[in-house]
TORKOL-4160 file (C-alpha; in steps of 0.2 Angstrom, whole numbers, padded with zeros to 4 digits, m for minus):
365
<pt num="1" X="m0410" Y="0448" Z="m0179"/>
<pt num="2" X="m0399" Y="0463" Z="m0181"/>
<pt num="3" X="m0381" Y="0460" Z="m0183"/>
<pt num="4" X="m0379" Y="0471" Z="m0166"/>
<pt num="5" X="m0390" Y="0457" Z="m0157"/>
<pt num="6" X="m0380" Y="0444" Z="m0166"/>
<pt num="7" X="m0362" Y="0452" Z="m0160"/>
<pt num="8" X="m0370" Y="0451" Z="m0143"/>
<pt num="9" X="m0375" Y="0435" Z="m0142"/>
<pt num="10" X="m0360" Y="0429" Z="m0151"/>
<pt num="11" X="m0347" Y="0437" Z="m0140"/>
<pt num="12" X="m0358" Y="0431" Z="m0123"/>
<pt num="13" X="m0358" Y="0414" Z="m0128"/>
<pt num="14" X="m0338" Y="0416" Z="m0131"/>
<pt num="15" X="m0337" Y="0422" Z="m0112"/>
<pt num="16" X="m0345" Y="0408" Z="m0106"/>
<pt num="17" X="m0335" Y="0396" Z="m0115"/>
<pt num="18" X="m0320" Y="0406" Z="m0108"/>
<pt num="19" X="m0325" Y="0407" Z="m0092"/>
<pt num="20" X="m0335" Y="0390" Z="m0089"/>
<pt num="21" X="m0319" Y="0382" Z="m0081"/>
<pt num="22" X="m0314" Y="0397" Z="m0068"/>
<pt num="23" X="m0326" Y="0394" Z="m0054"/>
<pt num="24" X="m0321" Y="0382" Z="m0040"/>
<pt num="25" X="m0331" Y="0380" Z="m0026"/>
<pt num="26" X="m0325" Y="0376" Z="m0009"/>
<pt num="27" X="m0334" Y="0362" Z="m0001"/>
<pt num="28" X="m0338" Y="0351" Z="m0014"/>
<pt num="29" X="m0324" Y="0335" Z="m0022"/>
<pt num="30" X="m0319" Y="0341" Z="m0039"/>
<pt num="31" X="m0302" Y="0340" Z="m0048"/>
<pt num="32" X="m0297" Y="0358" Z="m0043"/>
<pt num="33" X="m0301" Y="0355" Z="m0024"/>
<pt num="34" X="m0293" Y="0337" Z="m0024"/>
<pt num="35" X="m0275" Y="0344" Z="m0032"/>
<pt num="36" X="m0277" Y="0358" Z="m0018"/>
<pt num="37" X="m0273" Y="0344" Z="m0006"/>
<pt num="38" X="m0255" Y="0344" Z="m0002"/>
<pt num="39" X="m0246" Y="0327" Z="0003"/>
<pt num="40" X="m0229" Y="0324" Z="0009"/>
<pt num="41" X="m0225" Y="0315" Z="m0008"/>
<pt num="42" X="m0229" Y="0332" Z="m0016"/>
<pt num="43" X="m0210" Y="0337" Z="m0011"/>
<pt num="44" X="m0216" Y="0351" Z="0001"/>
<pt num="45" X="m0208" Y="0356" Z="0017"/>
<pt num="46" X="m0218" Y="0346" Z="0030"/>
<pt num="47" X="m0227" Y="0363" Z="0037"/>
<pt num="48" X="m0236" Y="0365" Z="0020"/>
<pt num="49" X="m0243" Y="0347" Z="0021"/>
<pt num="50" X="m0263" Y="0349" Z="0022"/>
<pt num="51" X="m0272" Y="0347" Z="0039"/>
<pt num="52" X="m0287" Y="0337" Z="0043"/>
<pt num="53" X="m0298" Y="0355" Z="0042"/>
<pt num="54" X="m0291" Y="0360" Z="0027"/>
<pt num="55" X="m0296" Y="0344" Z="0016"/>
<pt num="56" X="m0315" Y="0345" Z="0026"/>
<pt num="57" X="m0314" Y="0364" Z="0019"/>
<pt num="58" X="m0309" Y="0357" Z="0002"/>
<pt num="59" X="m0320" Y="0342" Z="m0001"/>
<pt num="60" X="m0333" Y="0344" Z="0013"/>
<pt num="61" X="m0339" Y="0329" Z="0023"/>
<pt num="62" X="m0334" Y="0313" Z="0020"/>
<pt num="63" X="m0343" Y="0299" Z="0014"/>
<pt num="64" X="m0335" Y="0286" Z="0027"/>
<pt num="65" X="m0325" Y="0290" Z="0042"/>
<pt num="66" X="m0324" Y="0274" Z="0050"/>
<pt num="67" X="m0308" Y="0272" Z="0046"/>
<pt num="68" X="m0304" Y="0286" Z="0054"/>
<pt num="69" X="m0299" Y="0288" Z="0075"/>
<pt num="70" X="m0292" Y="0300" Z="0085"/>
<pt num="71" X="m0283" Y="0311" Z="0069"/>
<pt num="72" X="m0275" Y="0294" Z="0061"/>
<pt num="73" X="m0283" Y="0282" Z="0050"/>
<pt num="74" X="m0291" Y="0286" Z="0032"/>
<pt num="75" X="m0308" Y="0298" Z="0027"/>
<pt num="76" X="m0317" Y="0290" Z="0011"/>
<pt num="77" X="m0326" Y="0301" Z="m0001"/>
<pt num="78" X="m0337" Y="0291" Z="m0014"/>
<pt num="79" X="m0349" Y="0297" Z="m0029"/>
<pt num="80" X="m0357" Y="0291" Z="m0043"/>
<pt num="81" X="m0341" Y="0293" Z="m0054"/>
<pt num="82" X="m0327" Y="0294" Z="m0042"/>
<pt num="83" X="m0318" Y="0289" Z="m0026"/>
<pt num="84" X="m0304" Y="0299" Z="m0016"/>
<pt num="85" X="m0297" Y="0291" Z="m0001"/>
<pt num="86" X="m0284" Y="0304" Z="0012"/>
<pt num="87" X="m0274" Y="0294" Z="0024"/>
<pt num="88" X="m0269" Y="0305" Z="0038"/>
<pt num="89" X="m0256" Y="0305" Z="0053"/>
<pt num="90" X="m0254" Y="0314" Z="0068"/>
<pt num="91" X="m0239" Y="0328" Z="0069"/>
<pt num="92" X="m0236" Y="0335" Z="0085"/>
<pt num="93" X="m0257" Y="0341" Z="0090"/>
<pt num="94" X="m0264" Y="0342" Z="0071"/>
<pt num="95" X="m0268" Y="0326" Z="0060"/>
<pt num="96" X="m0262" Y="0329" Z="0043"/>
<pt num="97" X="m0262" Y="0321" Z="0025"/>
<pt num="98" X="m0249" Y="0305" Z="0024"/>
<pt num="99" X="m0257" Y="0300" Z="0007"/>
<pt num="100" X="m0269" Y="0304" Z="m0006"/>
<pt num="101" X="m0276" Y="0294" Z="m0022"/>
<pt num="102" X="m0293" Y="0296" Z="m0033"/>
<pt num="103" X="m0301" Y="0287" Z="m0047"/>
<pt num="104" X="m0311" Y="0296" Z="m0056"/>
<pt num="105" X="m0308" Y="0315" Z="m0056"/>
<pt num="106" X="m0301" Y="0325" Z="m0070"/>
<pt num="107" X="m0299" Y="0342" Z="m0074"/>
<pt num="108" X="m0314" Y="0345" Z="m0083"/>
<pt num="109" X="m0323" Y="0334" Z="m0097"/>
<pt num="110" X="m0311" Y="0339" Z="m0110"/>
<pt num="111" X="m0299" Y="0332" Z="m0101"/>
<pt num="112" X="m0309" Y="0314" Z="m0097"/>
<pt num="113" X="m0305" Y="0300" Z="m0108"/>
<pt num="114" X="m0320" Y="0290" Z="m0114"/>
<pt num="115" X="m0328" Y="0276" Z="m0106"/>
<pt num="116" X="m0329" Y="0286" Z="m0090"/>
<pt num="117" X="m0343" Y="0296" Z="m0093"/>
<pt num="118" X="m0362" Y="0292" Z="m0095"/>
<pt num="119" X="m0377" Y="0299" Z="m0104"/>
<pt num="120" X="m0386" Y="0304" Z="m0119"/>
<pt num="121" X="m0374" Y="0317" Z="m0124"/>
<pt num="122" X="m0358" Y="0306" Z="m0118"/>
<pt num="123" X="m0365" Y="0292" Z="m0129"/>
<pt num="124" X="m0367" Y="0305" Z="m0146"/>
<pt num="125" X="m0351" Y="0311" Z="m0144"/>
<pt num="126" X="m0342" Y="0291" Z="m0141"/>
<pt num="127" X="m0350" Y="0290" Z="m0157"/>
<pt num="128" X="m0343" Y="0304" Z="m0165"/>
<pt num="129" X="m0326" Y="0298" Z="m0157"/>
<pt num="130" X="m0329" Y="0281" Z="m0164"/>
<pt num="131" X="m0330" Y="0286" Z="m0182"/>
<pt num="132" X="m0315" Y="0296" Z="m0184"/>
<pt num="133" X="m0305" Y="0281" Z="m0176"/>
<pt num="134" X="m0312" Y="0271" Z="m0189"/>
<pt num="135" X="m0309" Y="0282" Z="m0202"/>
<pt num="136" X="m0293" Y="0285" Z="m0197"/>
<pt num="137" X="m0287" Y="0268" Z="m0206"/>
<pt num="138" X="m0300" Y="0269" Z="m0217"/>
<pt num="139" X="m0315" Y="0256" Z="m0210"/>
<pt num="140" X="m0301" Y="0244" Z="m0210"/>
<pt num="141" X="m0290" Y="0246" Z="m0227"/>
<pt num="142" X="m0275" Y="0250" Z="m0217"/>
<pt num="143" X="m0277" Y="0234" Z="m0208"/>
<pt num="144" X="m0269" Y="0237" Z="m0190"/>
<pt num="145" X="m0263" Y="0255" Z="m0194"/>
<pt num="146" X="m0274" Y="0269" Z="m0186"/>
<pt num="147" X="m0268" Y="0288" Z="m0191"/>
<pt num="148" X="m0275" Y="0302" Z="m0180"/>
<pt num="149" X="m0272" Y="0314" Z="m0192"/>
<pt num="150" X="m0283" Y="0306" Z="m0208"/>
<pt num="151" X="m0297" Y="0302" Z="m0194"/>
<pt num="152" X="m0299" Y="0322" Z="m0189"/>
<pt num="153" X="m0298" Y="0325" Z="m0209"/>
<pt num="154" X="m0314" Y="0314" Z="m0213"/>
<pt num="155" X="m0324" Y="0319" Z="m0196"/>
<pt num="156" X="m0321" Y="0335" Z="m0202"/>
<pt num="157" X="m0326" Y="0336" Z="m0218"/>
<pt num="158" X="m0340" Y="0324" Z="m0217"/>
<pt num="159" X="m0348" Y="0335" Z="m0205"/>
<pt num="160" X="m0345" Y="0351" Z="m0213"/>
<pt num="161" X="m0352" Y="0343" Z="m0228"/>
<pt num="162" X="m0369" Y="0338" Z="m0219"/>
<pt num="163" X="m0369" Y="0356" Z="m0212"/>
<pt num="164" X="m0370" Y="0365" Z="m0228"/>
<pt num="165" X="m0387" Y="0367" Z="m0231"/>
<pt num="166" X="m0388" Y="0377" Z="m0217"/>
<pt num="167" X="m0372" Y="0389" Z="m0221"/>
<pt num="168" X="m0383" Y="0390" Z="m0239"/>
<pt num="169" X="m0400" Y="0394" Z="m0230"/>
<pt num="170" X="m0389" Y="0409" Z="m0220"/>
<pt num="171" X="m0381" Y="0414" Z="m0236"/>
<pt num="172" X="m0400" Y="0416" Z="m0245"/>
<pt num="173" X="m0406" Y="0425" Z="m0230"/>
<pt num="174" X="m0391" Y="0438" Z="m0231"/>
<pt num="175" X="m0395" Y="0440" Z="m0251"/>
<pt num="176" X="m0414" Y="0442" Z="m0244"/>
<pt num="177" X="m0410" Y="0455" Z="m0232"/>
<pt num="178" X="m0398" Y="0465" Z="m0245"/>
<pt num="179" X="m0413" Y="0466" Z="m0257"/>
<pt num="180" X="m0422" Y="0473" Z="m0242"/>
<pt num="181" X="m0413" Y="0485" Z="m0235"/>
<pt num="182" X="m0417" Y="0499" Z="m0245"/>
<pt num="183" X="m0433" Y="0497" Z="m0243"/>
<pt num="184" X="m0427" Y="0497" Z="m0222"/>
<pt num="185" X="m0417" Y="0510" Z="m0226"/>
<pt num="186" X="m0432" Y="0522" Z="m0232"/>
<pt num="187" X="m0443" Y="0514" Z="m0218"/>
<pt num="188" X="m0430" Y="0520" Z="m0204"/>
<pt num="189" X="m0433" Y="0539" Z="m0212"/>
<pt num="190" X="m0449" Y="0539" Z="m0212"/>
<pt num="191" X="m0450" Y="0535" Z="m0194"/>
<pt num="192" X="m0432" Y="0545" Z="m0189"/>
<pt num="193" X="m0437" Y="0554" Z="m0173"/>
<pt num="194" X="m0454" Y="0546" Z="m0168"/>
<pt num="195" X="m0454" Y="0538" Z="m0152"/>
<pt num="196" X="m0473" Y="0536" Z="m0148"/>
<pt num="197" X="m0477" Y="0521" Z="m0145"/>
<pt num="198" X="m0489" Y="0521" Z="m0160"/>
<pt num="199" X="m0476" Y="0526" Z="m0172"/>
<pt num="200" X="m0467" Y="0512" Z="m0167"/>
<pt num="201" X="m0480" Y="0497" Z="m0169"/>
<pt num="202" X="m0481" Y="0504" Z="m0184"/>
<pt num="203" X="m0465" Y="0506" Z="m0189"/>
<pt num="204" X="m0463" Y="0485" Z="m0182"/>
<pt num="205" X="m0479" Y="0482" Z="m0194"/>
<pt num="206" X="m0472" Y="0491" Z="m0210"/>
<pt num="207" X="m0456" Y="0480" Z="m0205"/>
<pt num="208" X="m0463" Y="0461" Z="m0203"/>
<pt num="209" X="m0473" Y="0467" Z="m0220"/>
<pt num="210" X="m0456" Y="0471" Z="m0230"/>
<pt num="211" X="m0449" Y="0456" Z="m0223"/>
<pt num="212" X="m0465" Y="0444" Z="m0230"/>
<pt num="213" X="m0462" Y="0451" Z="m0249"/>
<pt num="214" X="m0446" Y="0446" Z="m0247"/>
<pt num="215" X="m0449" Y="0432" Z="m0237"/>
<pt num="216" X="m0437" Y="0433" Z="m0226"/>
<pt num="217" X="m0439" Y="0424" Z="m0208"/>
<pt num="218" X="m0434" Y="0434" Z="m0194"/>
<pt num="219" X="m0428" Y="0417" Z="m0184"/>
<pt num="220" X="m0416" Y="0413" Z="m0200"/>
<pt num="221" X="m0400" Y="0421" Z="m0194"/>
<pt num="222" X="m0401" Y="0407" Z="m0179"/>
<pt num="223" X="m0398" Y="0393" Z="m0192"/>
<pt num="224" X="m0379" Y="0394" Z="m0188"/>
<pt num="225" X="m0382" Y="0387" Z="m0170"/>
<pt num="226" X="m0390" Y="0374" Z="m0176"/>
<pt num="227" X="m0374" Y="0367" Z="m0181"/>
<pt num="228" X="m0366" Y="0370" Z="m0164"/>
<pt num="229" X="m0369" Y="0357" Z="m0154"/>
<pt num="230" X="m0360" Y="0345" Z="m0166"/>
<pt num="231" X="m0345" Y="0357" Z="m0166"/>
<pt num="232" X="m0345" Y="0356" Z="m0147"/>
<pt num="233" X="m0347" Y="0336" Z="m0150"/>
<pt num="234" X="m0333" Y="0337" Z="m0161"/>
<pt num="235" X="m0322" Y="0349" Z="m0151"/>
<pt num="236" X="m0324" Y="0336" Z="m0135"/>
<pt num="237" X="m0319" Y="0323" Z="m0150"/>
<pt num="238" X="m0303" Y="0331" Z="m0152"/>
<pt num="239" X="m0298" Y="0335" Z="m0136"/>
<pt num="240" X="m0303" Y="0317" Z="m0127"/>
<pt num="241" X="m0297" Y="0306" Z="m0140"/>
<pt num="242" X="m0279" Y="0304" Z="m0136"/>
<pt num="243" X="m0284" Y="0303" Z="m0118"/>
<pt num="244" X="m0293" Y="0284" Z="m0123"/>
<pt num="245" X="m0282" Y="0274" Z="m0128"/>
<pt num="246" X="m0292" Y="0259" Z="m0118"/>
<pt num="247" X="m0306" Y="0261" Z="m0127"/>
<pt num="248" X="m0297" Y="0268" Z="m0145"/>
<pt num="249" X="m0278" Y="0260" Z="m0146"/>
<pt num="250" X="m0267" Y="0260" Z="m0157"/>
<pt num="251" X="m0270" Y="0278" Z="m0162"/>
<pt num="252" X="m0254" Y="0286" Z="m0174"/>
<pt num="253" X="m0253" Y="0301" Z="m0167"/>
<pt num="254" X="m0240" Y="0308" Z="m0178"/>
<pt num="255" X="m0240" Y="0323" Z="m0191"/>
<pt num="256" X="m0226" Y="0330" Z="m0201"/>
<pt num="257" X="m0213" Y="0336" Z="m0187"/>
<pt num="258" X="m0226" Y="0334" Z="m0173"/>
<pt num="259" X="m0241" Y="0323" Z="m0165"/>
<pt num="260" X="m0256" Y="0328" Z="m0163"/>
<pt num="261" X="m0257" Y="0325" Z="m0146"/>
<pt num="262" X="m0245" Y="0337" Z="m0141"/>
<pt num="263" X="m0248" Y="0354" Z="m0127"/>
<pt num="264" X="m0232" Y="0360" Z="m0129"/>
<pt num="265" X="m0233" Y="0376" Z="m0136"/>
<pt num="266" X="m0215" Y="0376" Z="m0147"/>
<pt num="267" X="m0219" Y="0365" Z="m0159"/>
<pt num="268" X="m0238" Y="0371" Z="m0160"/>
<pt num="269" X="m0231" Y="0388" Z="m0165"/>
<pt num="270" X="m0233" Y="0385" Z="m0183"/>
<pt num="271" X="m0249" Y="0377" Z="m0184"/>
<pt num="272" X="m0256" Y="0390" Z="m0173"/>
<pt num="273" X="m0252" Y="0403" Z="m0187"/>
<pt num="274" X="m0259" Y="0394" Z="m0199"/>
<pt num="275" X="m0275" Y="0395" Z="m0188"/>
<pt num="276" X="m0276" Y="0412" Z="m0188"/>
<pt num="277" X="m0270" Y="0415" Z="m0205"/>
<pt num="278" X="m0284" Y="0405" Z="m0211"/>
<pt num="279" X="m0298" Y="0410" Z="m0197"/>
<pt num="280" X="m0294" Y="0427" Z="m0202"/>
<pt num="281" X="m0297" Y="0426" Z="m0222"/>
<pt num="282" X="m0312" Y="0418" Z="m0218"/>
<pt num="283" X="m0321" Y="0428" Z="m0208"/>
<pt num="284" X="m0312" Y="0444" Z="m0218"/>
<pt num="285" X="m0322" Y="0435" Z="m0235"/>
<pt num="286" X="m0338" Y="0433" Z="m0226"/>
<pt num="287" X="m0339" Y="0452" Z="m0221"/>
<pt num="288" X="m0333" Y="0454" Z="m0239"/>
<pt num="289" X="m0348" Y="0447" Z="m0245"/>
<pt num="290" X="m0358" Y="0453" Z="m0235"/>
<pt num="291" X="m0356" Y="0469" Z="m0237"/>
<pt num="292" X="m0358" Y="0467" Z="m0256"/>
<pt num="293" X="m0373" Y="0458" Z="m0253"/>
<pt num="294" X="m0381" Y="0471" Z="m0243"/>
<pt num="295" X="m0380" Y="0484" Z="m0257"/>
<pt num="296" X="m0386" Y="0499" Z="m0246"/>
<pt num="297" X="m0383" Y="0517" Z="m0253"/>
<pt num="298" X="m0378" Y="0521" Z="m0236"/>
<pt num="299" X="m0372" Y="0517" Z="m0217"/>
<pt num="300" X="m0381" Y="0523" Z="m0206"/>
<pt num="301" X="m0371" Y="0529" Z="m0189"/>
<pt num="302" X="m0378" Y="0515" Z="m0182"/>
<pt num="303" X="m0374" Y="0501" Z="m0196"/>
<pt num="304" X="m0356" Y="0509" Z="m0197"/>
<pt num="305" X="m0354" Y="0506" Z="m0176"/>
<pt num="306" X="m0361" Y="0489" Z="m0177"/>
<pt num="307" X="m0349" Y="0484" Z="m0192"/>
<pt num="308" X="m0333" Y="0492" Z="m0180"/>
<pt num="309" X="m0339" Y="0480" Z="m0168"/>
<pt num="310" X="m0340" Y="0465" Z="m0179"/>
<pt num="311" X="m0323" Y="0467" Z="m0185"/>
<pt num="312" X="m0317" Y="0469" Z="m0167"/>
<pt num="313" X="m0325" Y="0453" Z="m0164"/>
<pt num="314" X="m0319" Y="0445" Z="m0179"/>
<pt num="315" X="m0300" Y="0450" Z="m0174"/>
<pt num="316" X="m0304" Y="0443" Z="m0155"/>
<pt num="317" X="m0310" Y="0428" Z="m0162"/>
<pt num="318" X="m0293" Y="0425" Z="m0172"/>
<pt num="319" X="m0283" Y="0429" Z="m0158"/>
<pt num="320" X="m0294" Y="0419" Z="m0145"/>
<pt num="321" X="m0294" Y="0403" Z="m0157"/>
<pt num="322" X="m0274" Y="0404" Z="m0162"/>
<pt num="323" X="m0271" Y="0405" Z="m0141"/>
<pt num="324" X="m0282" Y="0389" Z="m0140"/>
<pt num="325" X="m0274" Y="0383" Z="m0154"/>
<pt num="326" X="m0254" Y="0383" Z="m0146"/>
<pt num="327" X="m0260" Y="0372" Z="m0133"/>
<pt num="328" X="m0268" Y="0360" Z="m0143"/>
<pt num="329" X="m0261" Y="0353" Z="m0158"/>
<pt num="330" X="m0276" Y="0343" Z="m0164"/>
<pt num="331" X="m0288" Y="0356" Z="m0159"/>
<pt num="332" X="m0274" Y="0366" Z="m0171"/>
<pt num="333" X="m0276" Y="0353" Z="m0183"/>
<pt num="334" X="m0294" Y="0351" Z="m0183"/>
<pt num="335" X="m0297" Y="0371" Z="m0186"/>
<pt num="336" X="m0285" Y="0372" Z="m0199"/>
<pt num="337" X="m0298" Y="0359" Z="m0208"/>
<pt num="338" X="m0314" Y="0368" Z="m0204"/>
<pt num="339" X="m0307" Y="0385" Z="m0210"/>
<pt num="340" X="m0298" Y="0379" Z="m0225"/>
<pt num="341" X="m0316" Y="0370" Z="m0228"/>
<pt num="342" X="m0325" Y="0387" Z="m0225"/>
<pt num="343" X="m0313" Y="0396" Z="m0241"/>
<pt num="344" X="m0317" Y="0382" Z="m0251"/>
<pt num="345" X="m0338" Y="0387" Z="m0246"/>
<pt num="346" X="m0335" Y="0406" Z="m0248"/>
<pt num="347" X="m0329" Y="0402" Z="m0265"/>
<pt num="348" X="m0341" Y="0392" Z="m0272"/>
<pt num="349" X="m0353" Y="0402" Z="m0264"/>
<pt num="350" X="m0346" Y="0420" Z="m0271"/>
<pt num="351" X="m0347" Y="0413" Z="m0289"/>
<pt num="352" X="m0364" Y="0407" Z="m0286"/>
<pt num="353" X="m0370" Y="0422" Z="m0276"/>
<pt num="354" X="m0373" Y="0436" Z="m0291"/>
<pt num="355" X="m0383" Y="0424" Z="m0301"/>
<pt num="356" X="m0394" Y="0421" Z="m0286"/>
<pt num="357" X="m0396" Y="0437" Z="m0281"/>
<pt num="358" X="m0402" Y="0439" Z="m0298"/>
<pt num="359" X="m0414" Y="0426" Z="m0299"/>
<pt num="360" X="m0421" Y="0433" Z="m0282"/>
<pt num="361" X="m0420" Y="0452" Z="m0288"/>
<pt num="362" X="m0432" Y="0446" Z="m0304"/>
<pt num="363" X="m0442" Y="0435" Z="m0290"/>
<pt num="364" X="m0448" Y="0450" Z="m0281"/>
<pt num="365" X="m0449" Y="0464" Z="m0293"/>
C-alpha cells in the first residue's frame, strides 16, 4: 500500500473516531436526548420546563402510557438495557415535566461502567479490565491494596510485548521495500508519461514481479491494524475502569500529585506534555528510520508531497492525542506507557536494523 493510501486511511479512521460521538438523533431514548429533558429540579425558571411534546420529540413514543391521563400522570420508556420514567403535571393548558430519572443510559460506552453491558466484545474487554485490576496488586501480593497506576503499567506492557511480532513484521516490510525502491524508482521512469491502459498493466506486472524477488506482500503494511482492536479494548479499559467500582473495588486511584481518575484539566497539564513530548519523538524516529531505510537516490515530486502530508499528520496526531490526554489522566497515563514503550522498540530496532538490512541486501543480490 502506498504511504499516500496509508495517510488516508489513517487520517479517515481518526475522523470517525472524532466524530463518532456528534450525531444525536431526535426521536429515539439516548443519553444526549434524556439530559435534553429539562425538569423543575434542574433550577430553571418554570417557562423552560419541558412540555409533554417536547419529550415525545425527544424520546419518541413511549413504552407505557397508562399511567398517564388527561396531561398528568407518568409515560414509561423501557429497553433491553434501560428504563426512563417523566412524571408530568398540568401548568395552566400544557402538561409539563415534574420529574425525571433513568437507569441505564450513559453518555456513551466510555462512559459505562462494567457489568452493564453484554456481548462478545463487552466480555473481551471485562477481561482485559479484569487483569489490570489483578495486576494492579500484583495477583494478590499486595493482599487488600489495589493500585490503579501499577495495573495500567502491566496491561500495558504485556500487551505491547504480545504485539511485537507484528511492529517487527512492519519493520521487515519497510527494510524490504527500501531495497526495492530503486528498482521502483527506475520502473516509474520507464513508464513516466504512458497512460494507455497497456502500458499500465504492464507497468502493475513489472511491479508485483519486483515485489516477489523481494518478497514483499503487498497486504503487509495492514499488520498494524491488526493490533487495533486490542488498543481500542484497552482504551475502553481505561476510560470505564474507574467508573466500576461495583464490580472492581477498592481500586487506588492515586499517582504522584494526582489520581488517575481525574477530568480536570489543571492537574493533567503536565502529564499531558509528557504525551506529546513522547508521542512526538516517536513518531519523529519512525520517520527517521524510515527514511533511512528507504535509501532512494531521489524524491520524487510526489514522494516529497506525500512525506509533507505524513508529518502534517504526525504533528495532528500529537496535538489530537495531548487534547485527549488533559481530559483524561489515565488515558494520560496509559500513553505515556505505550509511547515510552515504543522508544524503547525504535531503539532496539534501530541497532538491529543495518545488520538486517544487510543480511537481506546479500539475500537478494
Amino acid at each position: 500500500m502506498k504511504k499516500r493510501n496509508f495517510f488516508l486511511l489513517a487520517a479517515f479512521a481518526v475522523l470517525i473516531f472524532a466524530l463518532s460521538g456528534c450525531s444525536t438523533p431526535k426521536g429515539v431514548v439516548n443519553y444526549n436526548n434524556y439530559t435534553a429533558i429539562v425538569a423543575p429540579g434542574d433550577g430553571v425558571d418554570a417557562a423552560d420546563v419541558s412540555t409533554y411534546n417536547d419529550v415525545i420529540l425527544l424520546l419518541g413514543a413511549p413504552t407505557d402510557e397508562t399511567g398517564y391521563v388527561a396531561g398528568v400522570g407518568t409515560l414509561l420508556w423501557e429497553g433491553e438495557d434501560y428504563t426512563v420514567t417523566i412524571t408530568f403535571v398540568m401548568d395552566g393548558s400544557s402538561s409539563v415535566v415534574e420529574t425525571k430519572a433513568s437507569e441505564g443510559l450513559y453518555q456513551s460506552v466510555y462512559k459505562t461502567p462494567f457489568g452493564v453491558r453484554t456481548g462478545v466484545w463487552e466480555w473481551i474487554v471485562v477481561q482485559l479490565a479484569s487483569f489490570t485490576y489483578h495486576a494492579s496488586n500484583l495477583f494478590g501480593l499486595l493482599g487488600t491494596s489495589y493500585y490503579y497506576w501499577l495495573g495500567l503499567l502491566i496491561m500495558t506492557l504485556v500487551v505491547r510485548t504480545l504485539g511485537w511480532p507484528v511492529y517487527a513484521k512492519s519493520n521487515d516490510l519497510s527494510l524490504k521495500m527500501g531495497l526495492a525502491q530503486p528498482e521502483l524508482d527506475k520502473l516509474k521512469e520507464k513508464y513516466a508519461g504512458r497512460t494507455d491502459q497497456a502500458s499500465q498493466q504492464r507497468m502493475q506486472m513489472e511491479t508485483m514481479e519486483i515485489y516477489k524477488k523481494y518478497k514483499i506482500n503487498v497486504l503487509g503494511c495492514l499488520m498494524p491494524f491488526l493490533q487495533m482492536p486490542i488498543f481500542i479494548a484497552m482504551y475502553q479499559v481505561v476510560q470505564r475502569l474507574p467508573l466500576s467500582g461495583d464490580m472492581f473495588p477498592n481500586l487506588n486511584m492515586a499517582f504522584l500529585w494526582t489520581d488517575l481518575g481525574n477530568t480536570a484539566w489543571g492537574p493533567n497539564i503536565p502529564l499531558a506534555i509528557i504525551v506529546a513530548v513522547t508521542m512526538f519523538l516517536s513518531q519523529w524516529l519512525m520517520q527517521k528510520r524510515q527514511k533511512k531505510n528507504q535509501r532512494s537516490r531521489y524524491q520524487s515530486a510526489q514522494q516529497q508531497k506525500t512525506a509533507n502530508q505524513m508529518q502534517i499528520f504526525m504533528y495532528s496526531m500529537v496535538f489530537f492525542m495531548a487534547y485527549i490526554a488533559l481530559g483524561n489522566a489515565g488515558i494520560a497515563f496509559y500513553w505515556i506507557i505505550g509511547n515510552s514503550y515504543q522508544l524503547f522498540q525504535s531503539y532496539v530496532s534501530h541497532r538491529q536494523s543495518d545488520s538486517r538490512h544487510e543480511r537481506l541486501k546479500k539475500q537478494f543480490n
